[in-house]
DSSP file (Angstrom, degrees, kcal/mol; ACC not computed):
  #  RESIDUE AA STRUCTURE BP1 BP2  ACC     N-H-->O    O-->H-N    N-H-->O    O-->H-N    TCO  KAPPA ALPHA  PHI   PSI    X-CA   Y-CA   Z-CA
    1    1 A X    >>        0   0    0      0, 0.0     3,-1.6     0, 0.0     4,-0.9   0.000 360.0 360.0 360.0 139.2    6.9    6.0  -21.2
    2    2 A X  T 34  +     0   0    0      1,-0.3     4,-0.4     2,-0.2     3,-0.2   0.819 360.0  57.6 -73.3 -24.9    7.7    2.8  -18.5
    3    3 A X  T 3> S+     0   0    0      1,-0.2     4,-1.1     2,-0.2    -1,-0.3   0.768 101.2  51.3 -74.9 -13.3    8.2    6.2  -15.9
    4    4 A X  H <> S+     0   0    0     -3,-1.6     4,-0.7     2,-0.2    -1,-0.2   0.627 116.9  37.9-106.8 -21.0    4.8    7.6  -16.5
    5    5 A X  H  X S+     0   0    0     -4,-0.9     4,-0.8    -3,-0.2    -2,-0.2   0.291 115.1  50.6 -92.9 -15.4    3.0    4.1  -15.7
    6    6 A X  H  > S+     0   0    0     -4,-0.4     4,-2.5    -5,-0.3    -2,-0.2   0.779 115.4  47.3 -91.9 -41.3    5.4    3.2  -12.9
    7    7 A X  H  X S+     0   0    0     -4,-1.1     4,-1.4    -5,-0.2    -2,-0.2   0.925 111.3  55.8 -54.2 -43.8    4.4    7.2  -11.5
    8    8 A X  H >X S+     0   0    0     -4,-0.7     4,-3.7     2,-0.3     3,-1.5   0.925 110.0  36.9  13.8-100.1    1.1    6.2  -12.1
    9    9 A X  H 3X S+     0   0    0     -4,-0.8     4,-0.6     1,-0.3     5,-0.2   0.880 119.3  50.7 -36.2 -66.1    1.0    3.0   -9.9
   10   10 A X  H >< S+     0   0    0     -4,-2.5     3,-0.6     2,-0.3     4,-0.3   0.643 109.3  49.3 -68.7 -37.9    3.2    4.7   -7.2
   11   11 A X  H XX S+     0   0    0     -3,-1.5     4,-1.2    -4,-1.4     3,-0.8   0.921 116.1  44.5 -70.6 -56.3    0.8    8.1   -7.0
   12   12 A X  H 3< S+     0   0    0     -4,-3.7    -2,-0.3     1,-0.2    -1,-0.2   0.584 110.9  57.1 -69.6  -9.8   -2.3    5.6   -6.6
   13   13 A X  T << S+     0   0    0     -4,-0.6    -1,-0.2    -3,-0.6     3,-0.2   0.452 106.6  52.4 -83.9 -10.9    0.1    3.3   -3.7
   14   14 A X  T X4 S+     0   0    0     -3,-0.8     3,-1.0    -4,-0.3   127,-0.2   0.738  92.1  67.9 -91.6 -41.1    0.4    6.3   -1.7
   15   15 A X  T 3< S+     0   0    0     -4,-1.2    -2,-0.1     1,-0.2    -1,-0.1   0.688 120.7  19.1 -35.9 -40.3   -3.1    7.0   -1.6
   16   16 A X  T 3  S+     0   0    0     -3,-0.2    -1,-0.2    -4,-0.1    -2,-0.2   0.187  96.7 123.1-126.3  11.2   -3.6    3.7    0.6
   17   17 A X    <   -     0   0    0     -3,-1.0     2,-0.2     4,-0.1    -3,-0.1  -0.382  61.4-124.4 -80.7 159.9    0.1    3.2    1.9
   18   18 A X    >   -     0   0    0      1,-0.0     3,-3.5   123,-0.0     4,-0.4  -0.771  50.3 -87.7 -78.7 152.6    1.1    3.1    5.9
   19   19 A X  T 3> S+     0   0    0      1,-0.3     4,-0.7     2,-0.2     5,-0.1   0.521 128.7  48.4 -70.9 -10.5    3.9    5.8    6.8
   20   20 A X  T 34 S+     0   0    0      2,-0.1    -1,-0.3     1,-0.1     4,-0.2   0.731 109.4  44.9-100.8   2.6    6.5    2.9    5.8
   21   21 A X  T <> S+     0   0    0     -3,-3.5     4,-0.5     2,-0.1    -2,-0.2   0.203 116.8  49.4 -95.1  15.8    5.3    1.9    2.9
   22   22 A X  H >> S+     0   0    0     -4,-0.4     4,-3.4     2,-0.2     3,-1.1   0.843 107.4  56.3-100.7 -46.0    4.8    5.9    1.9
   23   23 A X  H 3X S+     0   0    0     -4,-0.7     4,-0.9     1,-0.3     5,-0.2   0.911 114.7  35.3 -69.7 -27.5    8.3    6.7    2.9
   24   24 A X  H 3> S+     0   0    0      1,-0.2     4,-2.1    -4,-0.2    -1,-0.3   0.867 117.6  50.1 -90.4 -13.9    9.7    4.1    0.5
   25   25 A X  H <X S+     0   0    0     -3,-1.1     4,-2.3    -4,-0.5    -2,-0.2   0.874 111.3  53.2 -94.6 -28.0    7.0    4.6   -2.3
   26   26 A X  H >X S+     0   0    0     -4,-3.4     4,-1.4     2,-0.2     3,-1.1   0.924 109.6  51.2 -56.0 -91.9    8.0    8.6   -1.8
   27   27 A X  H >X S+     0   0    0     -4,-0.9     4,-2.7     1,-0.3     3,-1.2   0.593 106.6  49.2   5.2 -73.5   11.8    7.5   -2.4
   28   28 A X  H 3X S+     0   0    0     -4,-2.1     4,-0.8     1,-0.2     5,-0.5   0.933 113.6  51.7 -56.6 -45.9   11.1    5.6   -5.6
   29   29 A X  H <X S+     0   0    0     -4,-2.3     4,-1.6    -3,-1.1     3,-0.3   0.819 106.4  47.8 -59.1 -19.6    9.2    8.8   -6.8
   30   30 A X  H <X S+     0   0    0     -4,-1.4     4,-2.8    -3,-1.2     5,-0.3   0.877 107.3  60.4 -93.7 -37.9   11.7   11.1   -6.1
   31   31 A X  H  < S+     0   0    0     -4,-2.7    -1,-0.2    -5,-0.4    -2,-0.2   0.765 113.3  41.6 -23.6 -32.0   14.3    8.5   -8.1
   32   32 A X  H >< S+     0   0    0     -4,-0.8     3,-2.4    -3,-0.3    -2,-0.2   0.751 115.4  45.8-112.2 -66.1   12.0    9.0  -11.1
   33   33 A X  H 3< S+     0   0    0     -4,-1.6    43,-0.4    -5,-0.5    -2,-0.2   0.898 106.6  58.7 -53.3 -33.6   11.6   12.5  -10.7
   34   34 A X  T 3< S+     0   0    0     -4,-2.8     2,-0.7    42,-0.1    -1,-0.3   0.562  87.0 101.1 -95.5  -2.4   15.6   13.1  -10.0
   35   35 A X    <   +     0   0    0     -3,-2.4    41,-0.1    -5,-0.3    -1,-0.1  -0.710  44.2 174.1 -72.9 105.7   16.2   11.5  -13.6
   36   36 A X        -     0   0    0     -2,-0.7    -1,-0.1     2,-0.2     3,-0.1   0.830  47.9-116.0 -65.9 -43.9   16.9   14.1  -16.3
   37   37 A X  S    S+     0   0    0      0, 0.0     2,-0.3     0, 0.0    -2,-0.1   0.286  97.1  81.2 107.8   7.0   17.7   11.8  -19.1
   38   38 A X     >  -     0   0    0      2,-0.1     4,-3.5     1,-0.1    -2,-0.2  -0.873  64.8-157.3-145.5 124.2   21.2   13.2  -19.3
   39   39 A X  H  > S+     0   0    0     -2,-0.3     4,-1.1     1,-0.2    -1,-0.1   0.638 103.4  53.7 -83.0  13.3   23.9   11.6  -16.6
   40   40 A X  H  > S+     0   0    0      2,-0.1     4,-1.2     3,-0.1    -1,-0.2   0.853 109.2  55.9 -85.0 -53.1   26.2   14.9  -17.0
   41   41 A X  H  > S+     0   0    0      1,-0.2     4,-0.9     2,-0.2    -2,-0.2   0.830 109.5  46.8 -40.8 -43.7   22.5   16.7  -16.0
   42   42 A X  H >X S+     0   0    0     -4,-3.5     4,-2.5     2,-0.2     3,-0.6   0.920 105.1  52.5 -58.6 -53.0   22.2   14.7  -13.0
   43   43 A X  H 3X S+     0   0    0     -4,-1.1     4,-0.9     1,-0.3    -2,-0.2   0.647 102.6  62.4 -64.1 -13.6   25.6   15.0  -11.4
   44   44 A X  H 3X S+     0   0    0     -4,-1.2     4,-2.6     2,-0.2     3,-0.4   0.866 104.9  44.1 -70.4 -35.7   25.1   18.2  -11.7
   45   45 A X  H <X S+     0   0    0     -4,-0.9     4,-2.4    -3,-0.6     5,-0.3   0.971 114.7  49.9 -49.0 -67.2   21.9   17.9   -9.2
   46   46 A X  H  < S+     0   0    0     -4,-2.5    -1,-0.3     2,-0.2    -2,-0.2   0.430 103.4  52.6 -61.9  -3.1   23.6   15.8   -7.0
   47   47 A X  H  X S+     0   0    0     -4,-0.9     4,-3.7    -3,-0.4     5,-0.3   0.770 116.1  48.2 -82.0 -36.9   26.8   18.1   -6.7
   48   48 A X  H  X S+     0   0    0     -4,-2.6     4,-1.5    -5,-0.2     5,-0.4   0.960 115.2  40.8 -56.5 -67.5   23.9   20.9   -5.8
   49   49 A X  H >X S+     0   0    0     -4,-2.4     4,-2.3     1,-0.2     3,-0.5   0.938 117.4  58.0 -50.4 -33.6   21.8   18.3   -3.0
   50   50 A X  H >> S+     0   0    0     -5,-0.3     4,-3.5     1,-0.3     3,-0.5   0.967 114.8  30.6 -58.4 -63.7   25.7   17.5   -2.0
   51   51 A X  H 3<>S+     0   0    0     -4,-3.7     5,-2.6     1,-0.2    -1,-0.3   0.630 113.5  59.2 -81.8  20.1   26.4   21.0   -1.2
   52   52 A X  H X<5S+     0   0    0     -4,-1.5     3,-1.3    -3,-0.5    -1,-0.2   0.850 109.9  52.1 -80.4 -41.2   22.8   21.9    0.0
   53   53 A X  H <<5S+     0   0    0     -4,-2.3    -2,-0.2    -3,-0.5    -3,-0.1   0.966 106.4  54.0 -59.5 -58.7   23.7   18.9    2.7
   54   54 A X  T 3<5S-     0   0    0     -4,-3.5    -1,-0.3    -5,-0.5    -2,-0.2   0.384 122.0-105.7 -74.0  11.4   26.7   20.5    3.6
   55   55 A X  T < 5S+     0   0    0     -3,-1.3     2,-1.3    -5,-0.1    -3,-0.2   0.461  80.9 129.7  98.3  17.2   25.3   23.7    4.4
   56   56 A X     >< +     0   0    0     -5,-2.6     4,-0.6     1,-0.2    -3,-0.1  -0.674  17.2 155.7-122.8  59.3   26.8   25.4    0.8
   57   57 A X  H >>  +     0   0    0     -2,-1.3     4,-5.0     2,-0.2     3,-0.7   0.922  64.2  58.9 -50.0 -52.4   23.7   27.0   -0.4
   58   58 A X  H 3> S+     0   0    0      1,-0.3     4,-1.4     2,-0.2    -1,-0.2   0.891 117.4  32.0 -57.5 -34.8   25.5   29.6   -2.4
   59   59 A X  H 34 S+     0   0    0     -8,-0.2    -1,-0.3     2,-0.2    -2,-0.2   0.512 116.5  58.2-107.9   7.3   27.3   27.0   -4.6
   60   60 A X  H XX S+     0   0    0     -3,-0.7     4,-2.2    -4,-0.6     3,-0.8   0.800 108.2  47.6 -29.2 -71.5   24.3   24.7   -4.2
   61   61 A X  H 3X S+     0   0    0     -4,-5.0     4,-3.2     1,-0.3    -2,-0.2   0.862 110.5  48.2 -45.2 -45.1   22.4   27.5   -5.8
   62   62 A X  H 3X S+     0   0    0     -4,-1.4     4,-0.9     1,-0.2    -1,-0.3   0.606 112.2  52.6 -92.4   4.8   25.1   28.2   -8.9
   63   63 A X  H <> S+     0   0    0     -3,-0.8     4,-1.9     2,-0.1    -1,-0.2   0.863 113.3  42.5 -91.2 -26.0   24.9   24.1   -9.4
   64   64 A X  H  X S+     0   0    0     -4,-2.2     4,-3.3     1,-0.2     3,-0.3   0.974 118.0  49.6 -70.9 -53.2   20.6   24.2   -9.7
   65   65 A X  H  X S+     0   0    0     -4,-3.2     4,-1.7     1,-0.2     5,-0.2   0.905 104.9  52.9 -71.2 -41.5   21.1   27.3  -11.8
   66   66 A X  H  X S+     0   0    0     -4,-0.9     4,-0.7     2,-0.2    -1,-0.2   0.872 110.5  51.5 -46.3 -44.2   23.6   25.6  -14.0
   67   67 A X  H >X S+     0   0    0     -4,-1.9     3,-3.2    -3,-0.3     4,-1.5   0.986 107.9  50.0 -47.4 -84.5   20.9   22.5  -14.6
   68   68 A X  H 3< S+     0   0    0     -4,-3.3    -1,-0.2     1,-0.2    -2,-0.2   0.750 107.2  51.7 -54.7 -11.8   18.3   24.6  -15.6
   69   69 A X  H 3< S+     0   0    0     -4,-1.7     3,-0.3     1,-0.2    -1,-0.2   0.832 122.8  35.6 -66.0 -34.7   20.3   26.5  -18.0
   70   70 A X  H << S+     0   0    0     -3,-3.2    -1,-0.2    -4,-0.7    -2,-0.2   0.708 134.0  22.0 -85.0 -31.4   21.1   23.4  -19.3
   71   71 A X    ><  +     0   0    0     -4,-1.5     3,-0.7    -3,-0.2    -1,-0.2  -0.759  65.7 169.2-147.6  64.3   17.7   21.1  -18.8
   72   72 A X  T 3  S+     0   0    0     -3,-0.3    -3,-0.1     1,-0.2    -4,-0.1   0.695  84.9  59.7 -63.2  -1.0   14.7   24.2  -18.5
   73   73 A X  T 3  S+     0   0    0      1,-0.1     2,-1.6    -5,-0.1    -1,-0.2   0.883  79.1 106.6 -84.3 -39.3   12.5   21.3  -18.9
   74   74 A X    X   -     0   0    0     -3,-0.7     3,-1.9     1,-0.2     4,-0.5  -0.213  44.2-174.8 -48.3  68.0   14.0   19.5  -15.4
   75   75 A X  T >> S+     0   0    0     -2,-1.6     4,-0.9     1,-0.3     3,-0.8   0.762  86.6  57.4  -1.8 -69.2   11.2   20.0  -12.9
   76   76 A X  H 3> S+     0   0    0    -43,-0.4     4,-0.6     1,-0.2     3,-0.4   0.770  98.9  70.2 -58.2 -33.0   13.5   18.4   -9.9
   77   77 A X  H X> S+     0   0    0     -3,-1.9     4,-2.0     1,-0.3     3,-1.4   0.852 103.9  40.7  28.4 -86.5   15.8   21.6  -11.2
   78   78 A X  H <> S+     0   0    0     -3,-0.8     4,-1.8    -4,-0.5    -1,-0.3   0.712 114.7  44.6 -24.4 -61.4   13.3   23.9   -9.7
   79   79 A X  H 3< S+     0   0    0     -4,-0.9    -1,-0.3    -3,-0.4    -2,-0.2   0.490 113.6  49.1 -94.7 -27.4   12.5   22.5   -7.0
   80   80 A X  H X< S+     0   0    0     -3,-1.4     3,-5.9    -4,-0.6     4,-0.5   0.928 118.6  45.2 -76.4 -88.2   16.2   21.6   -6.0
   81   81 A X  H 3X S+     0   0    0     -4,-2.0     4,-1.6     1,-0.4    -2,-0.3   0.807 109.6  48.7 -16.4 -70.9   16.9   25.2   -6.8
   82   82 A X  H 3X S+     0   0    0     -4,-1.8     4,-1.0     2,-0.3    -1,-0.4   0.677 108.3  61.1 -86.8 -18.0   13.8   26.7   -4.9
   83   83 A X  H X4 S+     0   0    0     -3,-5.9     3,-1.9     2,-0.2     5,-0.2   0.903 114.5  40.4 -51.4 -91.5   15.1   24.0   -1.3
   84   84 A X  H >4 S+     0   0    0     -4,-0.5     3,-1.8     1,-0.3    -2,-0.3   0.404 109.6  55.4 -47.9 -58.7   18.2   26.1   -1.6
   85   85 A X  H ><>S+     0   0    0     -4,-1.6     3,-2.0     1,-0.3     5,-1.3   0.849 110.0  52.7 -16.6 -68.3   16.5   29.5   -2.2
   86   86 A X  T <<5S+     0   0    0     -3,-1.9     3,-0.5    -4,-1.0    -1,-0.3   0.564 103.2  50.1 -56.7 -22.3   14.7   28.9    0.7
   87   87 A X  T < 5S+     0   0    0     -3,-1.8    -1,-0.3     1,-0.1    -2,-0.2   0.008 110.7  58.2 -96.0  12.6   17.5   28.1    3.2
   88   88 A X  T < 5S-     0   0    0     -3,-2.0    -2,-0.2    -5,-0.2    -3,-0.1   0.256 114.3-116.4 -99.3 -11.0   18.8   30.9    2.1
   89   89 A X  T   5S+     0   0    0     -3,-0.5     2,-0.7     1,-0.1    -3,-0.2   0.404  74.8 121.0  87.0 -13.4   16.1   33.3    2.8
   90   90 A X     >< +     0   0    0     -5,-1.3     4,-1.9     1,-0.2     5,-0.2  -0.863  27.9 163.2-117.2  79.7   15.2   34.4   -0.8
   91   91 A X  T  4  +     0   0    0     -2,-0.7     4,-0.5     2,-0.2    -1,-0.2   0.544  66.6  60.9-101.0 -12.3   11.8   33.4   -0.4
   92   92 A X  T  4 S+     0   0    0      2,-0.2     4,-0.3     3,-0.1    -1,-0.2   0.770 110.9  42.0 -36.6 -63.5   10.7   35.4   -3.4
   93   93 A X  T  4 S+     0   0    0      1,-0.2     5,-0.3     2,-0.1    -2,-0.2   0.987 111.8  58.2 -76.3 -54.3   13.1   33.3   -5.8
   94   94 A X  S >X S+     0   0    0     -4,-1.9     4,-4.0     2,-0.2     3,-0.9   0.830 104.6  46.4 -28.9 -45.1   12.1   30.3   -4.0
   95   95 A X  G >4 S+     0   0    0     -4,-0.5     2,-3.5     1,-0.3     3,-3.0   0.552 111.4  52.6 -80.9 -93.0    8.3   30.6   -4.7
   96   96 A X  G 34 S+     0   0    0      1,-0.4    -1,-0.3    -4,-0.3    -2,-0.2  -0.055 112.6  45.0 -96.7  58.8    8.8   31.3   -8.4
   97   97 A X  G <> S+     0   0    0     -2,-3.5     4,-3.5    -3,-0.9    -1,-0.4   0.081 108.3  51.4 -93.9 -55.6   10.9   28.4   -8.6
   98   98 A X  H <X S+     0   0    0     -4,-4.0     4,-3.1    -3,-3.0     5,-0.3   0.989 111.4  55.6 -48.1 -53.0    8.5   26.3   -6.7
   99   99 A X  H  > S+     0   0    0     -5,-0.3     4,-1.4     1,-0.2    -1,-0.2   0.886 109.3  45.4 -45.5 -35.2    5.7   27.9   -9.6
  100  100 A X  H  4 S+     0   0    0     -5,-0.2     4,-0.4     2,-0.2     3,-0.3   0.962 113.1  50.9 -78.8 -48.3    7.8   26.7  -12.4
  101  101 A X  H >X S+     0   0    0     -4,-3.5     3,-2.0     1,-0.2     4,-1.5   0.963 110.4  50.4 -20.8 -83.5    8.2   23.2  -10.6
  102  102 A X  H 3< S+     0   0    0     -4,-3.1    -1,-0.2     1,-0.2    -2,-0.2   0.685 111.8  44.9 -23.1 -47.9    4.8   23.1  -10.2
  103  103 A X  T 3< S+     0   0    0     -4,-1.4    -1,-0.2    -5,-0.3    -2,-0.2   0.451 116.7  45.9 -92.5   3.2    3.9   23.9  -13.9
  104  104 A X  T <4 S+     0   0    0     -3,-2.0     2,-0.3    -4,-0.4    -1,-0.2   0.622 140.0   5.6-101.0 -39.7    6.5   21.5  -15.1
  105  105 A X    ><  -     0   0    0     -4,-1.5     3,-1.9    -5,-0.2    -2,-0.2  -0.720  66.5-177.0-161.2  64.5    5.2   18.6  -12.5
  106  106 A X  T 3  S+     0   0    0     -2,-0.3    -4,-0.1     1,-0.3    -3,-0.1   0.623  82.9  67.8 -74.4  -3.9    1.9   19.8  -10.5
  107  107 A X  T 3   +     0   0    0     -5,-0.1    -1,-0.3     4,-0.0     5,-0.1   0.851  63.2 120.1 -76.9 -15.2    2.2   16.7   -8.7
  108  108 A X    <>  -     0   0    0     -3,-1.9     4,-1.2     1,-0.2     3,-0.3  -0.113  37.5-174.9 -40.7 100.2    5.6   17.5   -6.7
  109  109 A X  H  > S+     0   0    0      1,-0.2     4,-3.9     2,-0.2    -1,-0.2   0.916  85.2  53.4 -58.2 -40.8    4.1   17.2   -3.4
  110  110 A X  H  > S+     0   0    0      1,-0.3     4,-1.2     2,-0.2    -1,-0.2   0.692 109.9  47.8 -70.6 -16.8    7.8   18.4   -2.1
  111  111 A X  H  > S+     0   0    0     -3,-0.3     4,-2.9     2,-0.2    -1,-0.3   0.969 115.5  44.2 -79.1 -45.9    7.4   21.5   -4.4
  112  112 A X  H  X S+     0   0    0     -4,-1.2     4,-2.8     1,-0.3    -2,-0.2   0.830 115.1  49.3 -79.8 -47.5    3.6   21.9   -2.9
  113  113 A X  H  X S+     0   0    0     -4,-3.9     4,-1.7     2,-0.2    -1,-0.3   0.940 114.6  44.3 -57.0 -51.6    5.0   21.3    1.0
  114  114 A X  H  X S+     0   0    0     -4,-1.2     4,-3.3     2,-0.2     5,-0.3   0.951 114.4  52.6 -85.1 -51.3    7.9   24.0    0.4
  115  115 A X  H >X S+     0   0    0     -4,-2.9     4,-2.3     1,-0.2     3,-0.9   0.944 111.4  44.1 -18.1 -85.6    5.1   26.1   -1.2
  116  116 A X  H 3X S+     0   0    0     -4,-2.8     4,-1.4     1,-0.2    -2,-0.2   0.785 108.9  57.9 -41.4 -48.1    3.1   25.6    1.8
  117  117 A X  H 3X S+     0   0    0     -4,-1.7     4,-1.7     1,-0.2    -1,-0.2   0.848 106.0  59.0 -19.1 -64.8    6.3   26.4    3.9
  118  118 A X  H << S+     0   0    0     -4,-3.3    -1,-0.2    -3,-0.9    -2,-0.2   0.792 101.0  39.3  -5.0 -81.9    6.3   29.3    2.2
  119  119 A X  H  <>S+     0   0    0     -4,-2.3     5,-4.2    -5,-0.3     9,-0.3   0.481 108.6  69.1-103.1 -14.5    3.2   31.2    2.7
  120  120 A X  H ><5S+     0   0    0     -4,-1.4     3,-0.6    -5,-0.4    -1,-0.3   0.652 105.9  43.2 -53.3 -39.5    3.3   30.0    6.6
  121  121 A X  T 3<5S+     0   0    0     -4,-1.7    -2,-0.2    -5,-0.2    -3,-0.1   0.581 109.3  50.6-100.7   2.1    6.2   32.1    6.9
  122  122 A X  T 3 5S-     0   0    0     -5,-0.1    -1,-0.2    -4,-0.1    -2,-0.1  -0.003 118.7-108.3-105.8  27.0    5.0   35.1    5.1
  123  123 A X  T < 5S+     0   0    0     -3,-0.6    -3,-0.2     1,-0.1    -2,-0.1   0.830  84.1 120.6  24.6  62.8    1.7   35.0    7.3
  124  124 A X    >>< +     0   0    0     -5,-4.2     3,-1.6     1,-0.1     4,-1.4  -0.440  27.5 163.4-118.8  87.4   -0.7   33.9    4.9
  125  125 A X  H 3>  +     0   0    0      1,-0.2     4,-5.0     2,-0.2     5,-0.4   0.814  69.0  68.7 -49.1 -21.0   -1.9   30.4    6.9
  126  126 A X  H 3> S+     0   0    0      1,-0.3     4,-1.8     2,-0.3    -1,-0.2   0.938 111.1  34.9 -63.7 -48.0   -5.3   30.1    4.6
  127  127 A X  H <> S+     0   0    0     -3,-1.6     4,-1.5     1,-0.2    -1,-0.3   0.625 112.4  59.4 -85.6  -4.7   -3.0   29.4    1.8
  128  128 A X  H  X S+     0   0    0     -4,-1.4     4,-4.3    -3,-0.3    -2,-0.3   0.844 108.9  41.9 -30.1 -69.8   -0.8   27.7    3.8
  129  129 A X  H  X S+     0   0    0     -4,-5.0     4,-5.1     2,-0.2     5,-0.2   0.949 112.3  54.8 -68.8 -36.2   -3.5   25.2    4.8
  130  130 A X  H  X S+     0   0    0     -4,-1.8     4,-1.7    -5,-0.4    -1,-0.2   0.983 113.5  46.7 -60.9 -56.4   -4.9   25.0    1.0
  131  131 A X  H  X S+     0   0    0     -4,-1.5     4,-2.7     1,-0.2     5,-0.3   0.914 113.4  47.7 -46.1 -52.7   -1.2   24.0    0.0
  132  132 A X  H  X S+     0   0    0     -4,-4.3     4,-1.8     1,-0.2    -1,-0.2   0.952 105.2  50.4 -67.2 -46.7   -1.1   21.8    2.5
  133  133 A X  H >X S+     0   0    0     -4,-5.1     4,-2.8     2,-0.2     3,-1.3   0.908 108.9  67.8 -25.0 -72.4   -4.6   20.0    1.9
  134  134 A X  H 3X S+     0   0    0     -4,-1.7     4,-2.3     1,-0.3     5,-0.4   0.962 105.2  37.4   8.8 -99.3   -2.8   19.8   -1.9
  135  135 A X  H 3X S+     0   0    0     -4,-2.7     4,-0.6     1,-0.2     3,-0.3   0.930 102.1  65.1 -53.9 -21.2   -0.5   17.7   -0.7
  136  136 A X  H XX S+     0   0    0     -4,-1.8     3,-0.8    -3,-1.3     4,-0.6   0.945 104.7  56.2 -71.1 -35.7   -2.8   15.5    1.8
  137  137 A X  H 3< S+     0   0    0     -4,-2.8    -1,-0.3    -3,-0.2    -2,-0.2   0.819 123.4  25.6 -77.6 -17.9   -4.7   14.4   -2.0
  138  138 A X  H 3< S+     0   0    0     -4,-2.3    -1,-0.2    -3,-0.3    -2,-0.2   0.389 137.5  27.7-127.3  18.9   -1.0   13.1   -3.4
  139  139 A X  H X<  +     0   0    0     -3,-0.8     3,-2.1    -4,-0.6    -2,-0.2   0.227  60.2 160.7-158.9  43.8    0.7   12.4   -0.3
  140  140 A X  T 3< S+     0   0    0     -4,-0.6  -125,-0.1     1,-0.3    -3,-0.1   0.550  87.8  51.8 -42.4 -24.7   -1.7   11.2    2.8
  141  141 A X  T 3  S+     0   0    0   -127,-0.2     2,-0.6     4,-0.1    -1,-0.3   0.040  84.1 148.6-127.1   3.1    1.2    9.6    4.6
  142  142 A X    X   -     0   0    0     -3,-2.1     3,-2.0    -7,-0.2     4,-0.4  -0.439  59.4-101.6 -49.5  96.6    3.6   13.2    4.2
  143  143 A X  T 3  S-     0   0    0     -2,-0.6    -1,-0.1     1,-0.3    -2,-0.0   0.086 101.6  -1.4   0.3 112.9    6.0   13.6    7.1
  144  144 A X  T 3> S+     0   0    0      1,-0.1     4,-3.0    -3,-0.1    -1,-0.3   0.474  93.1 114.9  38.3  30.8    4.4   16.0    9.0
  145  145 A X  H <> S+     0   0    0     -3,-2.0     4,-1.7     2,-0.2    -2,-0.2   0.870  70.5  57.6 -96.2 -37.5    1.3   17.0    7.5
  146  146 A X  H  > S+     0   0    0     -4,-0.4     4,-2.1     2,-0.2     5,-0.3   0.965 108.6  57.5 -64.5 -41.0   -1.3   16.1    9.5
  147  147 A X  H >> S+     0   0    0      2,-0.2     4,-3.2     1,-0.2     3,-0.6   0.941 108.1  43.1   5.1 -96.7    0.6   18.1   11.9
  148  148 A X  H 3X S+     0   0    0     -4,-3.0     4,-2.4     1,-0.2    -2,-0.2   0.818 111.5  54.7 -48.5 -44.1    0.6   21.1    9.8
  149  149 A X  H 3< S+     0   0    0     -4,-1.7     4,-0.5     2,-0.2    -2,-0.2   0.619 108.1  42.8 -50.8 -34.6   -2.7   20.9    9.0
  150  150 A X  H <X S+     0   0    0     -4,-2.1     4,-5.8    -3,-0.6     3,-0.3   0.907 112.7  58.2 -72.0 -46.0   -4.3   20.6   12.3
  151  151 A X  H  X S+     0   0    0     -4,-3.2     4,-1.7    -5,-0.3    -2,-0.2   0.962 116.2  39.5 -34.1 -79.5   -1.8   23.6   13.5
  152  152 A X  H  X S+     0   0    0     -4,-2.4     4,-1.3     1,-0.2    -1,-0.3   0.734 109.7  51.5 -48.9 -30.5   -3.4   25.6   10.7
  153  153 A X  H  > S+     0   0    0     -4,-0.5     4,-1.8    -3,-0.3    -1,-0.2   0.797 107.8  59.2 -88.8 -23.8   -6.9   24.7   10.8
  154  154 A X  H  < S+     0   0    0     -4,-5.8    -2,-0.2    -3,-0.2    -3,-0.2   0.984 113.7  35.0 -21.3 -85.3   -6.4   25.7   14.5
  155  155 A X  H  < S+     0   0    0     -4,-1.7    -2,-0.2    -5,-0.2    -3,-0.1   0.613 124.5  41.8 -54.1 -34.9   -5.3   29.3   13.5
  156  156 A X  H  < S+     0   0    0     -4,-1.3    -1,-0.2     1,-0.2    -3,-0.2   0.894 129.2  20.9 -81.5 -56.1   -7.6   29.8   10.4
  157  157 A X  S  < S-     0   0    0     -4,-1.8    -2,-0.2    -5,-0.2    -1,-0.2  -0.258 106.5-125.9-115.3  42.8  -10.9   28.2   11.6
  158  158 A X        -     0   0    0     -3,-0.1     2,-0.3    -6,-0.1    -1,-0.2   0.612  26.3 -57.9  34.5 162.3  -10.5   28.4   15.1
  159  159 A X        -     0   0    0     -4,-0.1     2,-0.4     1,-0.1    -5,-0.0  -0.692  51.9-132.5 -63.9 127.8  -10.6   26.1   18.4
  160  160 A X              0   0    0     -2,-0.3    -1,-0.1     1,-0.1    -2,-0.0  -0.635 360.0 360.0-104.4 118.6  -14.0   24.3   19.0
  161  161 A X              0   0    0     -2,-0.4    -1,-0.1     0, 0.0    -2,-0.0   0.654 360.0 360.0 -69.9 360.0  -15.4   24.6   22.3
């Protein structure tokens, strides 16, 4: 498939990119990813990210749930679905959405960052920091991660005298 050799390229350009050539080669991936293969499947995504934007998690939520009913296959589904969850509080539905993401598309770095999110707010940083590492191998140039990572390896492995 011309998406699986274009992901390809784009996974291995990230690897070496500077934080504006990451941001735009992240962009193209999430293009790829946000393609179902059916354009009724899509608008349905994008009426969820519309009302996720606008702060209209709860009907955000019943458009993500509508997709997957429709597309169980649709990683970005998940993952959409498991944003919303999370800004919601339901961080229990969130991770096993993020899980299903994951096992549909174990590259989503944004599934593996919300992951990380995650388990930072349910105080376990050690897997916190392993999610984040995760992402640092498919996303060096991730909006805020070096960030997180030092913050965490701080708190986990201690301050070095």
């Amino acid at each position: 498939m011309a998406d699986d050799a274009e992901l390809e390229a784009l996974f291995e350009g990230l690897k070496g990119a500077d934080a504006e050539a990451a941001t735009q080669i992240e962009a193209r991936i999430y293009d790829i990813w946000s393609k179902s293969g059916s354009p009724s499947m899509d608008l349905l995504l994008d009426r969820g990210r519309t009302a996720l934007s606008e702060g209209n998690t709860k009907l955000a939520i019943e458009h993500f749930t509508a997709l997957i009913d429709h597309a169980p296959e649709f990683a970005e589904a998940y993952n959409a679905r498991a944003t919303a969850f999370f800004q919601a509080g339901q961080f229990g539905l969130s991770l096993s959405d993020i899980q299903t993401a994951l096992s549909l598309n174990p590259r989503h770095f944004g599934a593996l960052s919300g992951l990380a999110l995650i388990l930072e707010e349910l105080g376990r940083p050690e897997d916190a920091l392993d999610a984040w590492r995760e992402v640092q191998a498919l996303h060096p140039q991730r909006d805020g991660l070096r960030d997180s990572i030092q913050r965490l390896e701080r708190e986990v492995e201690g301050q070095s005298l």
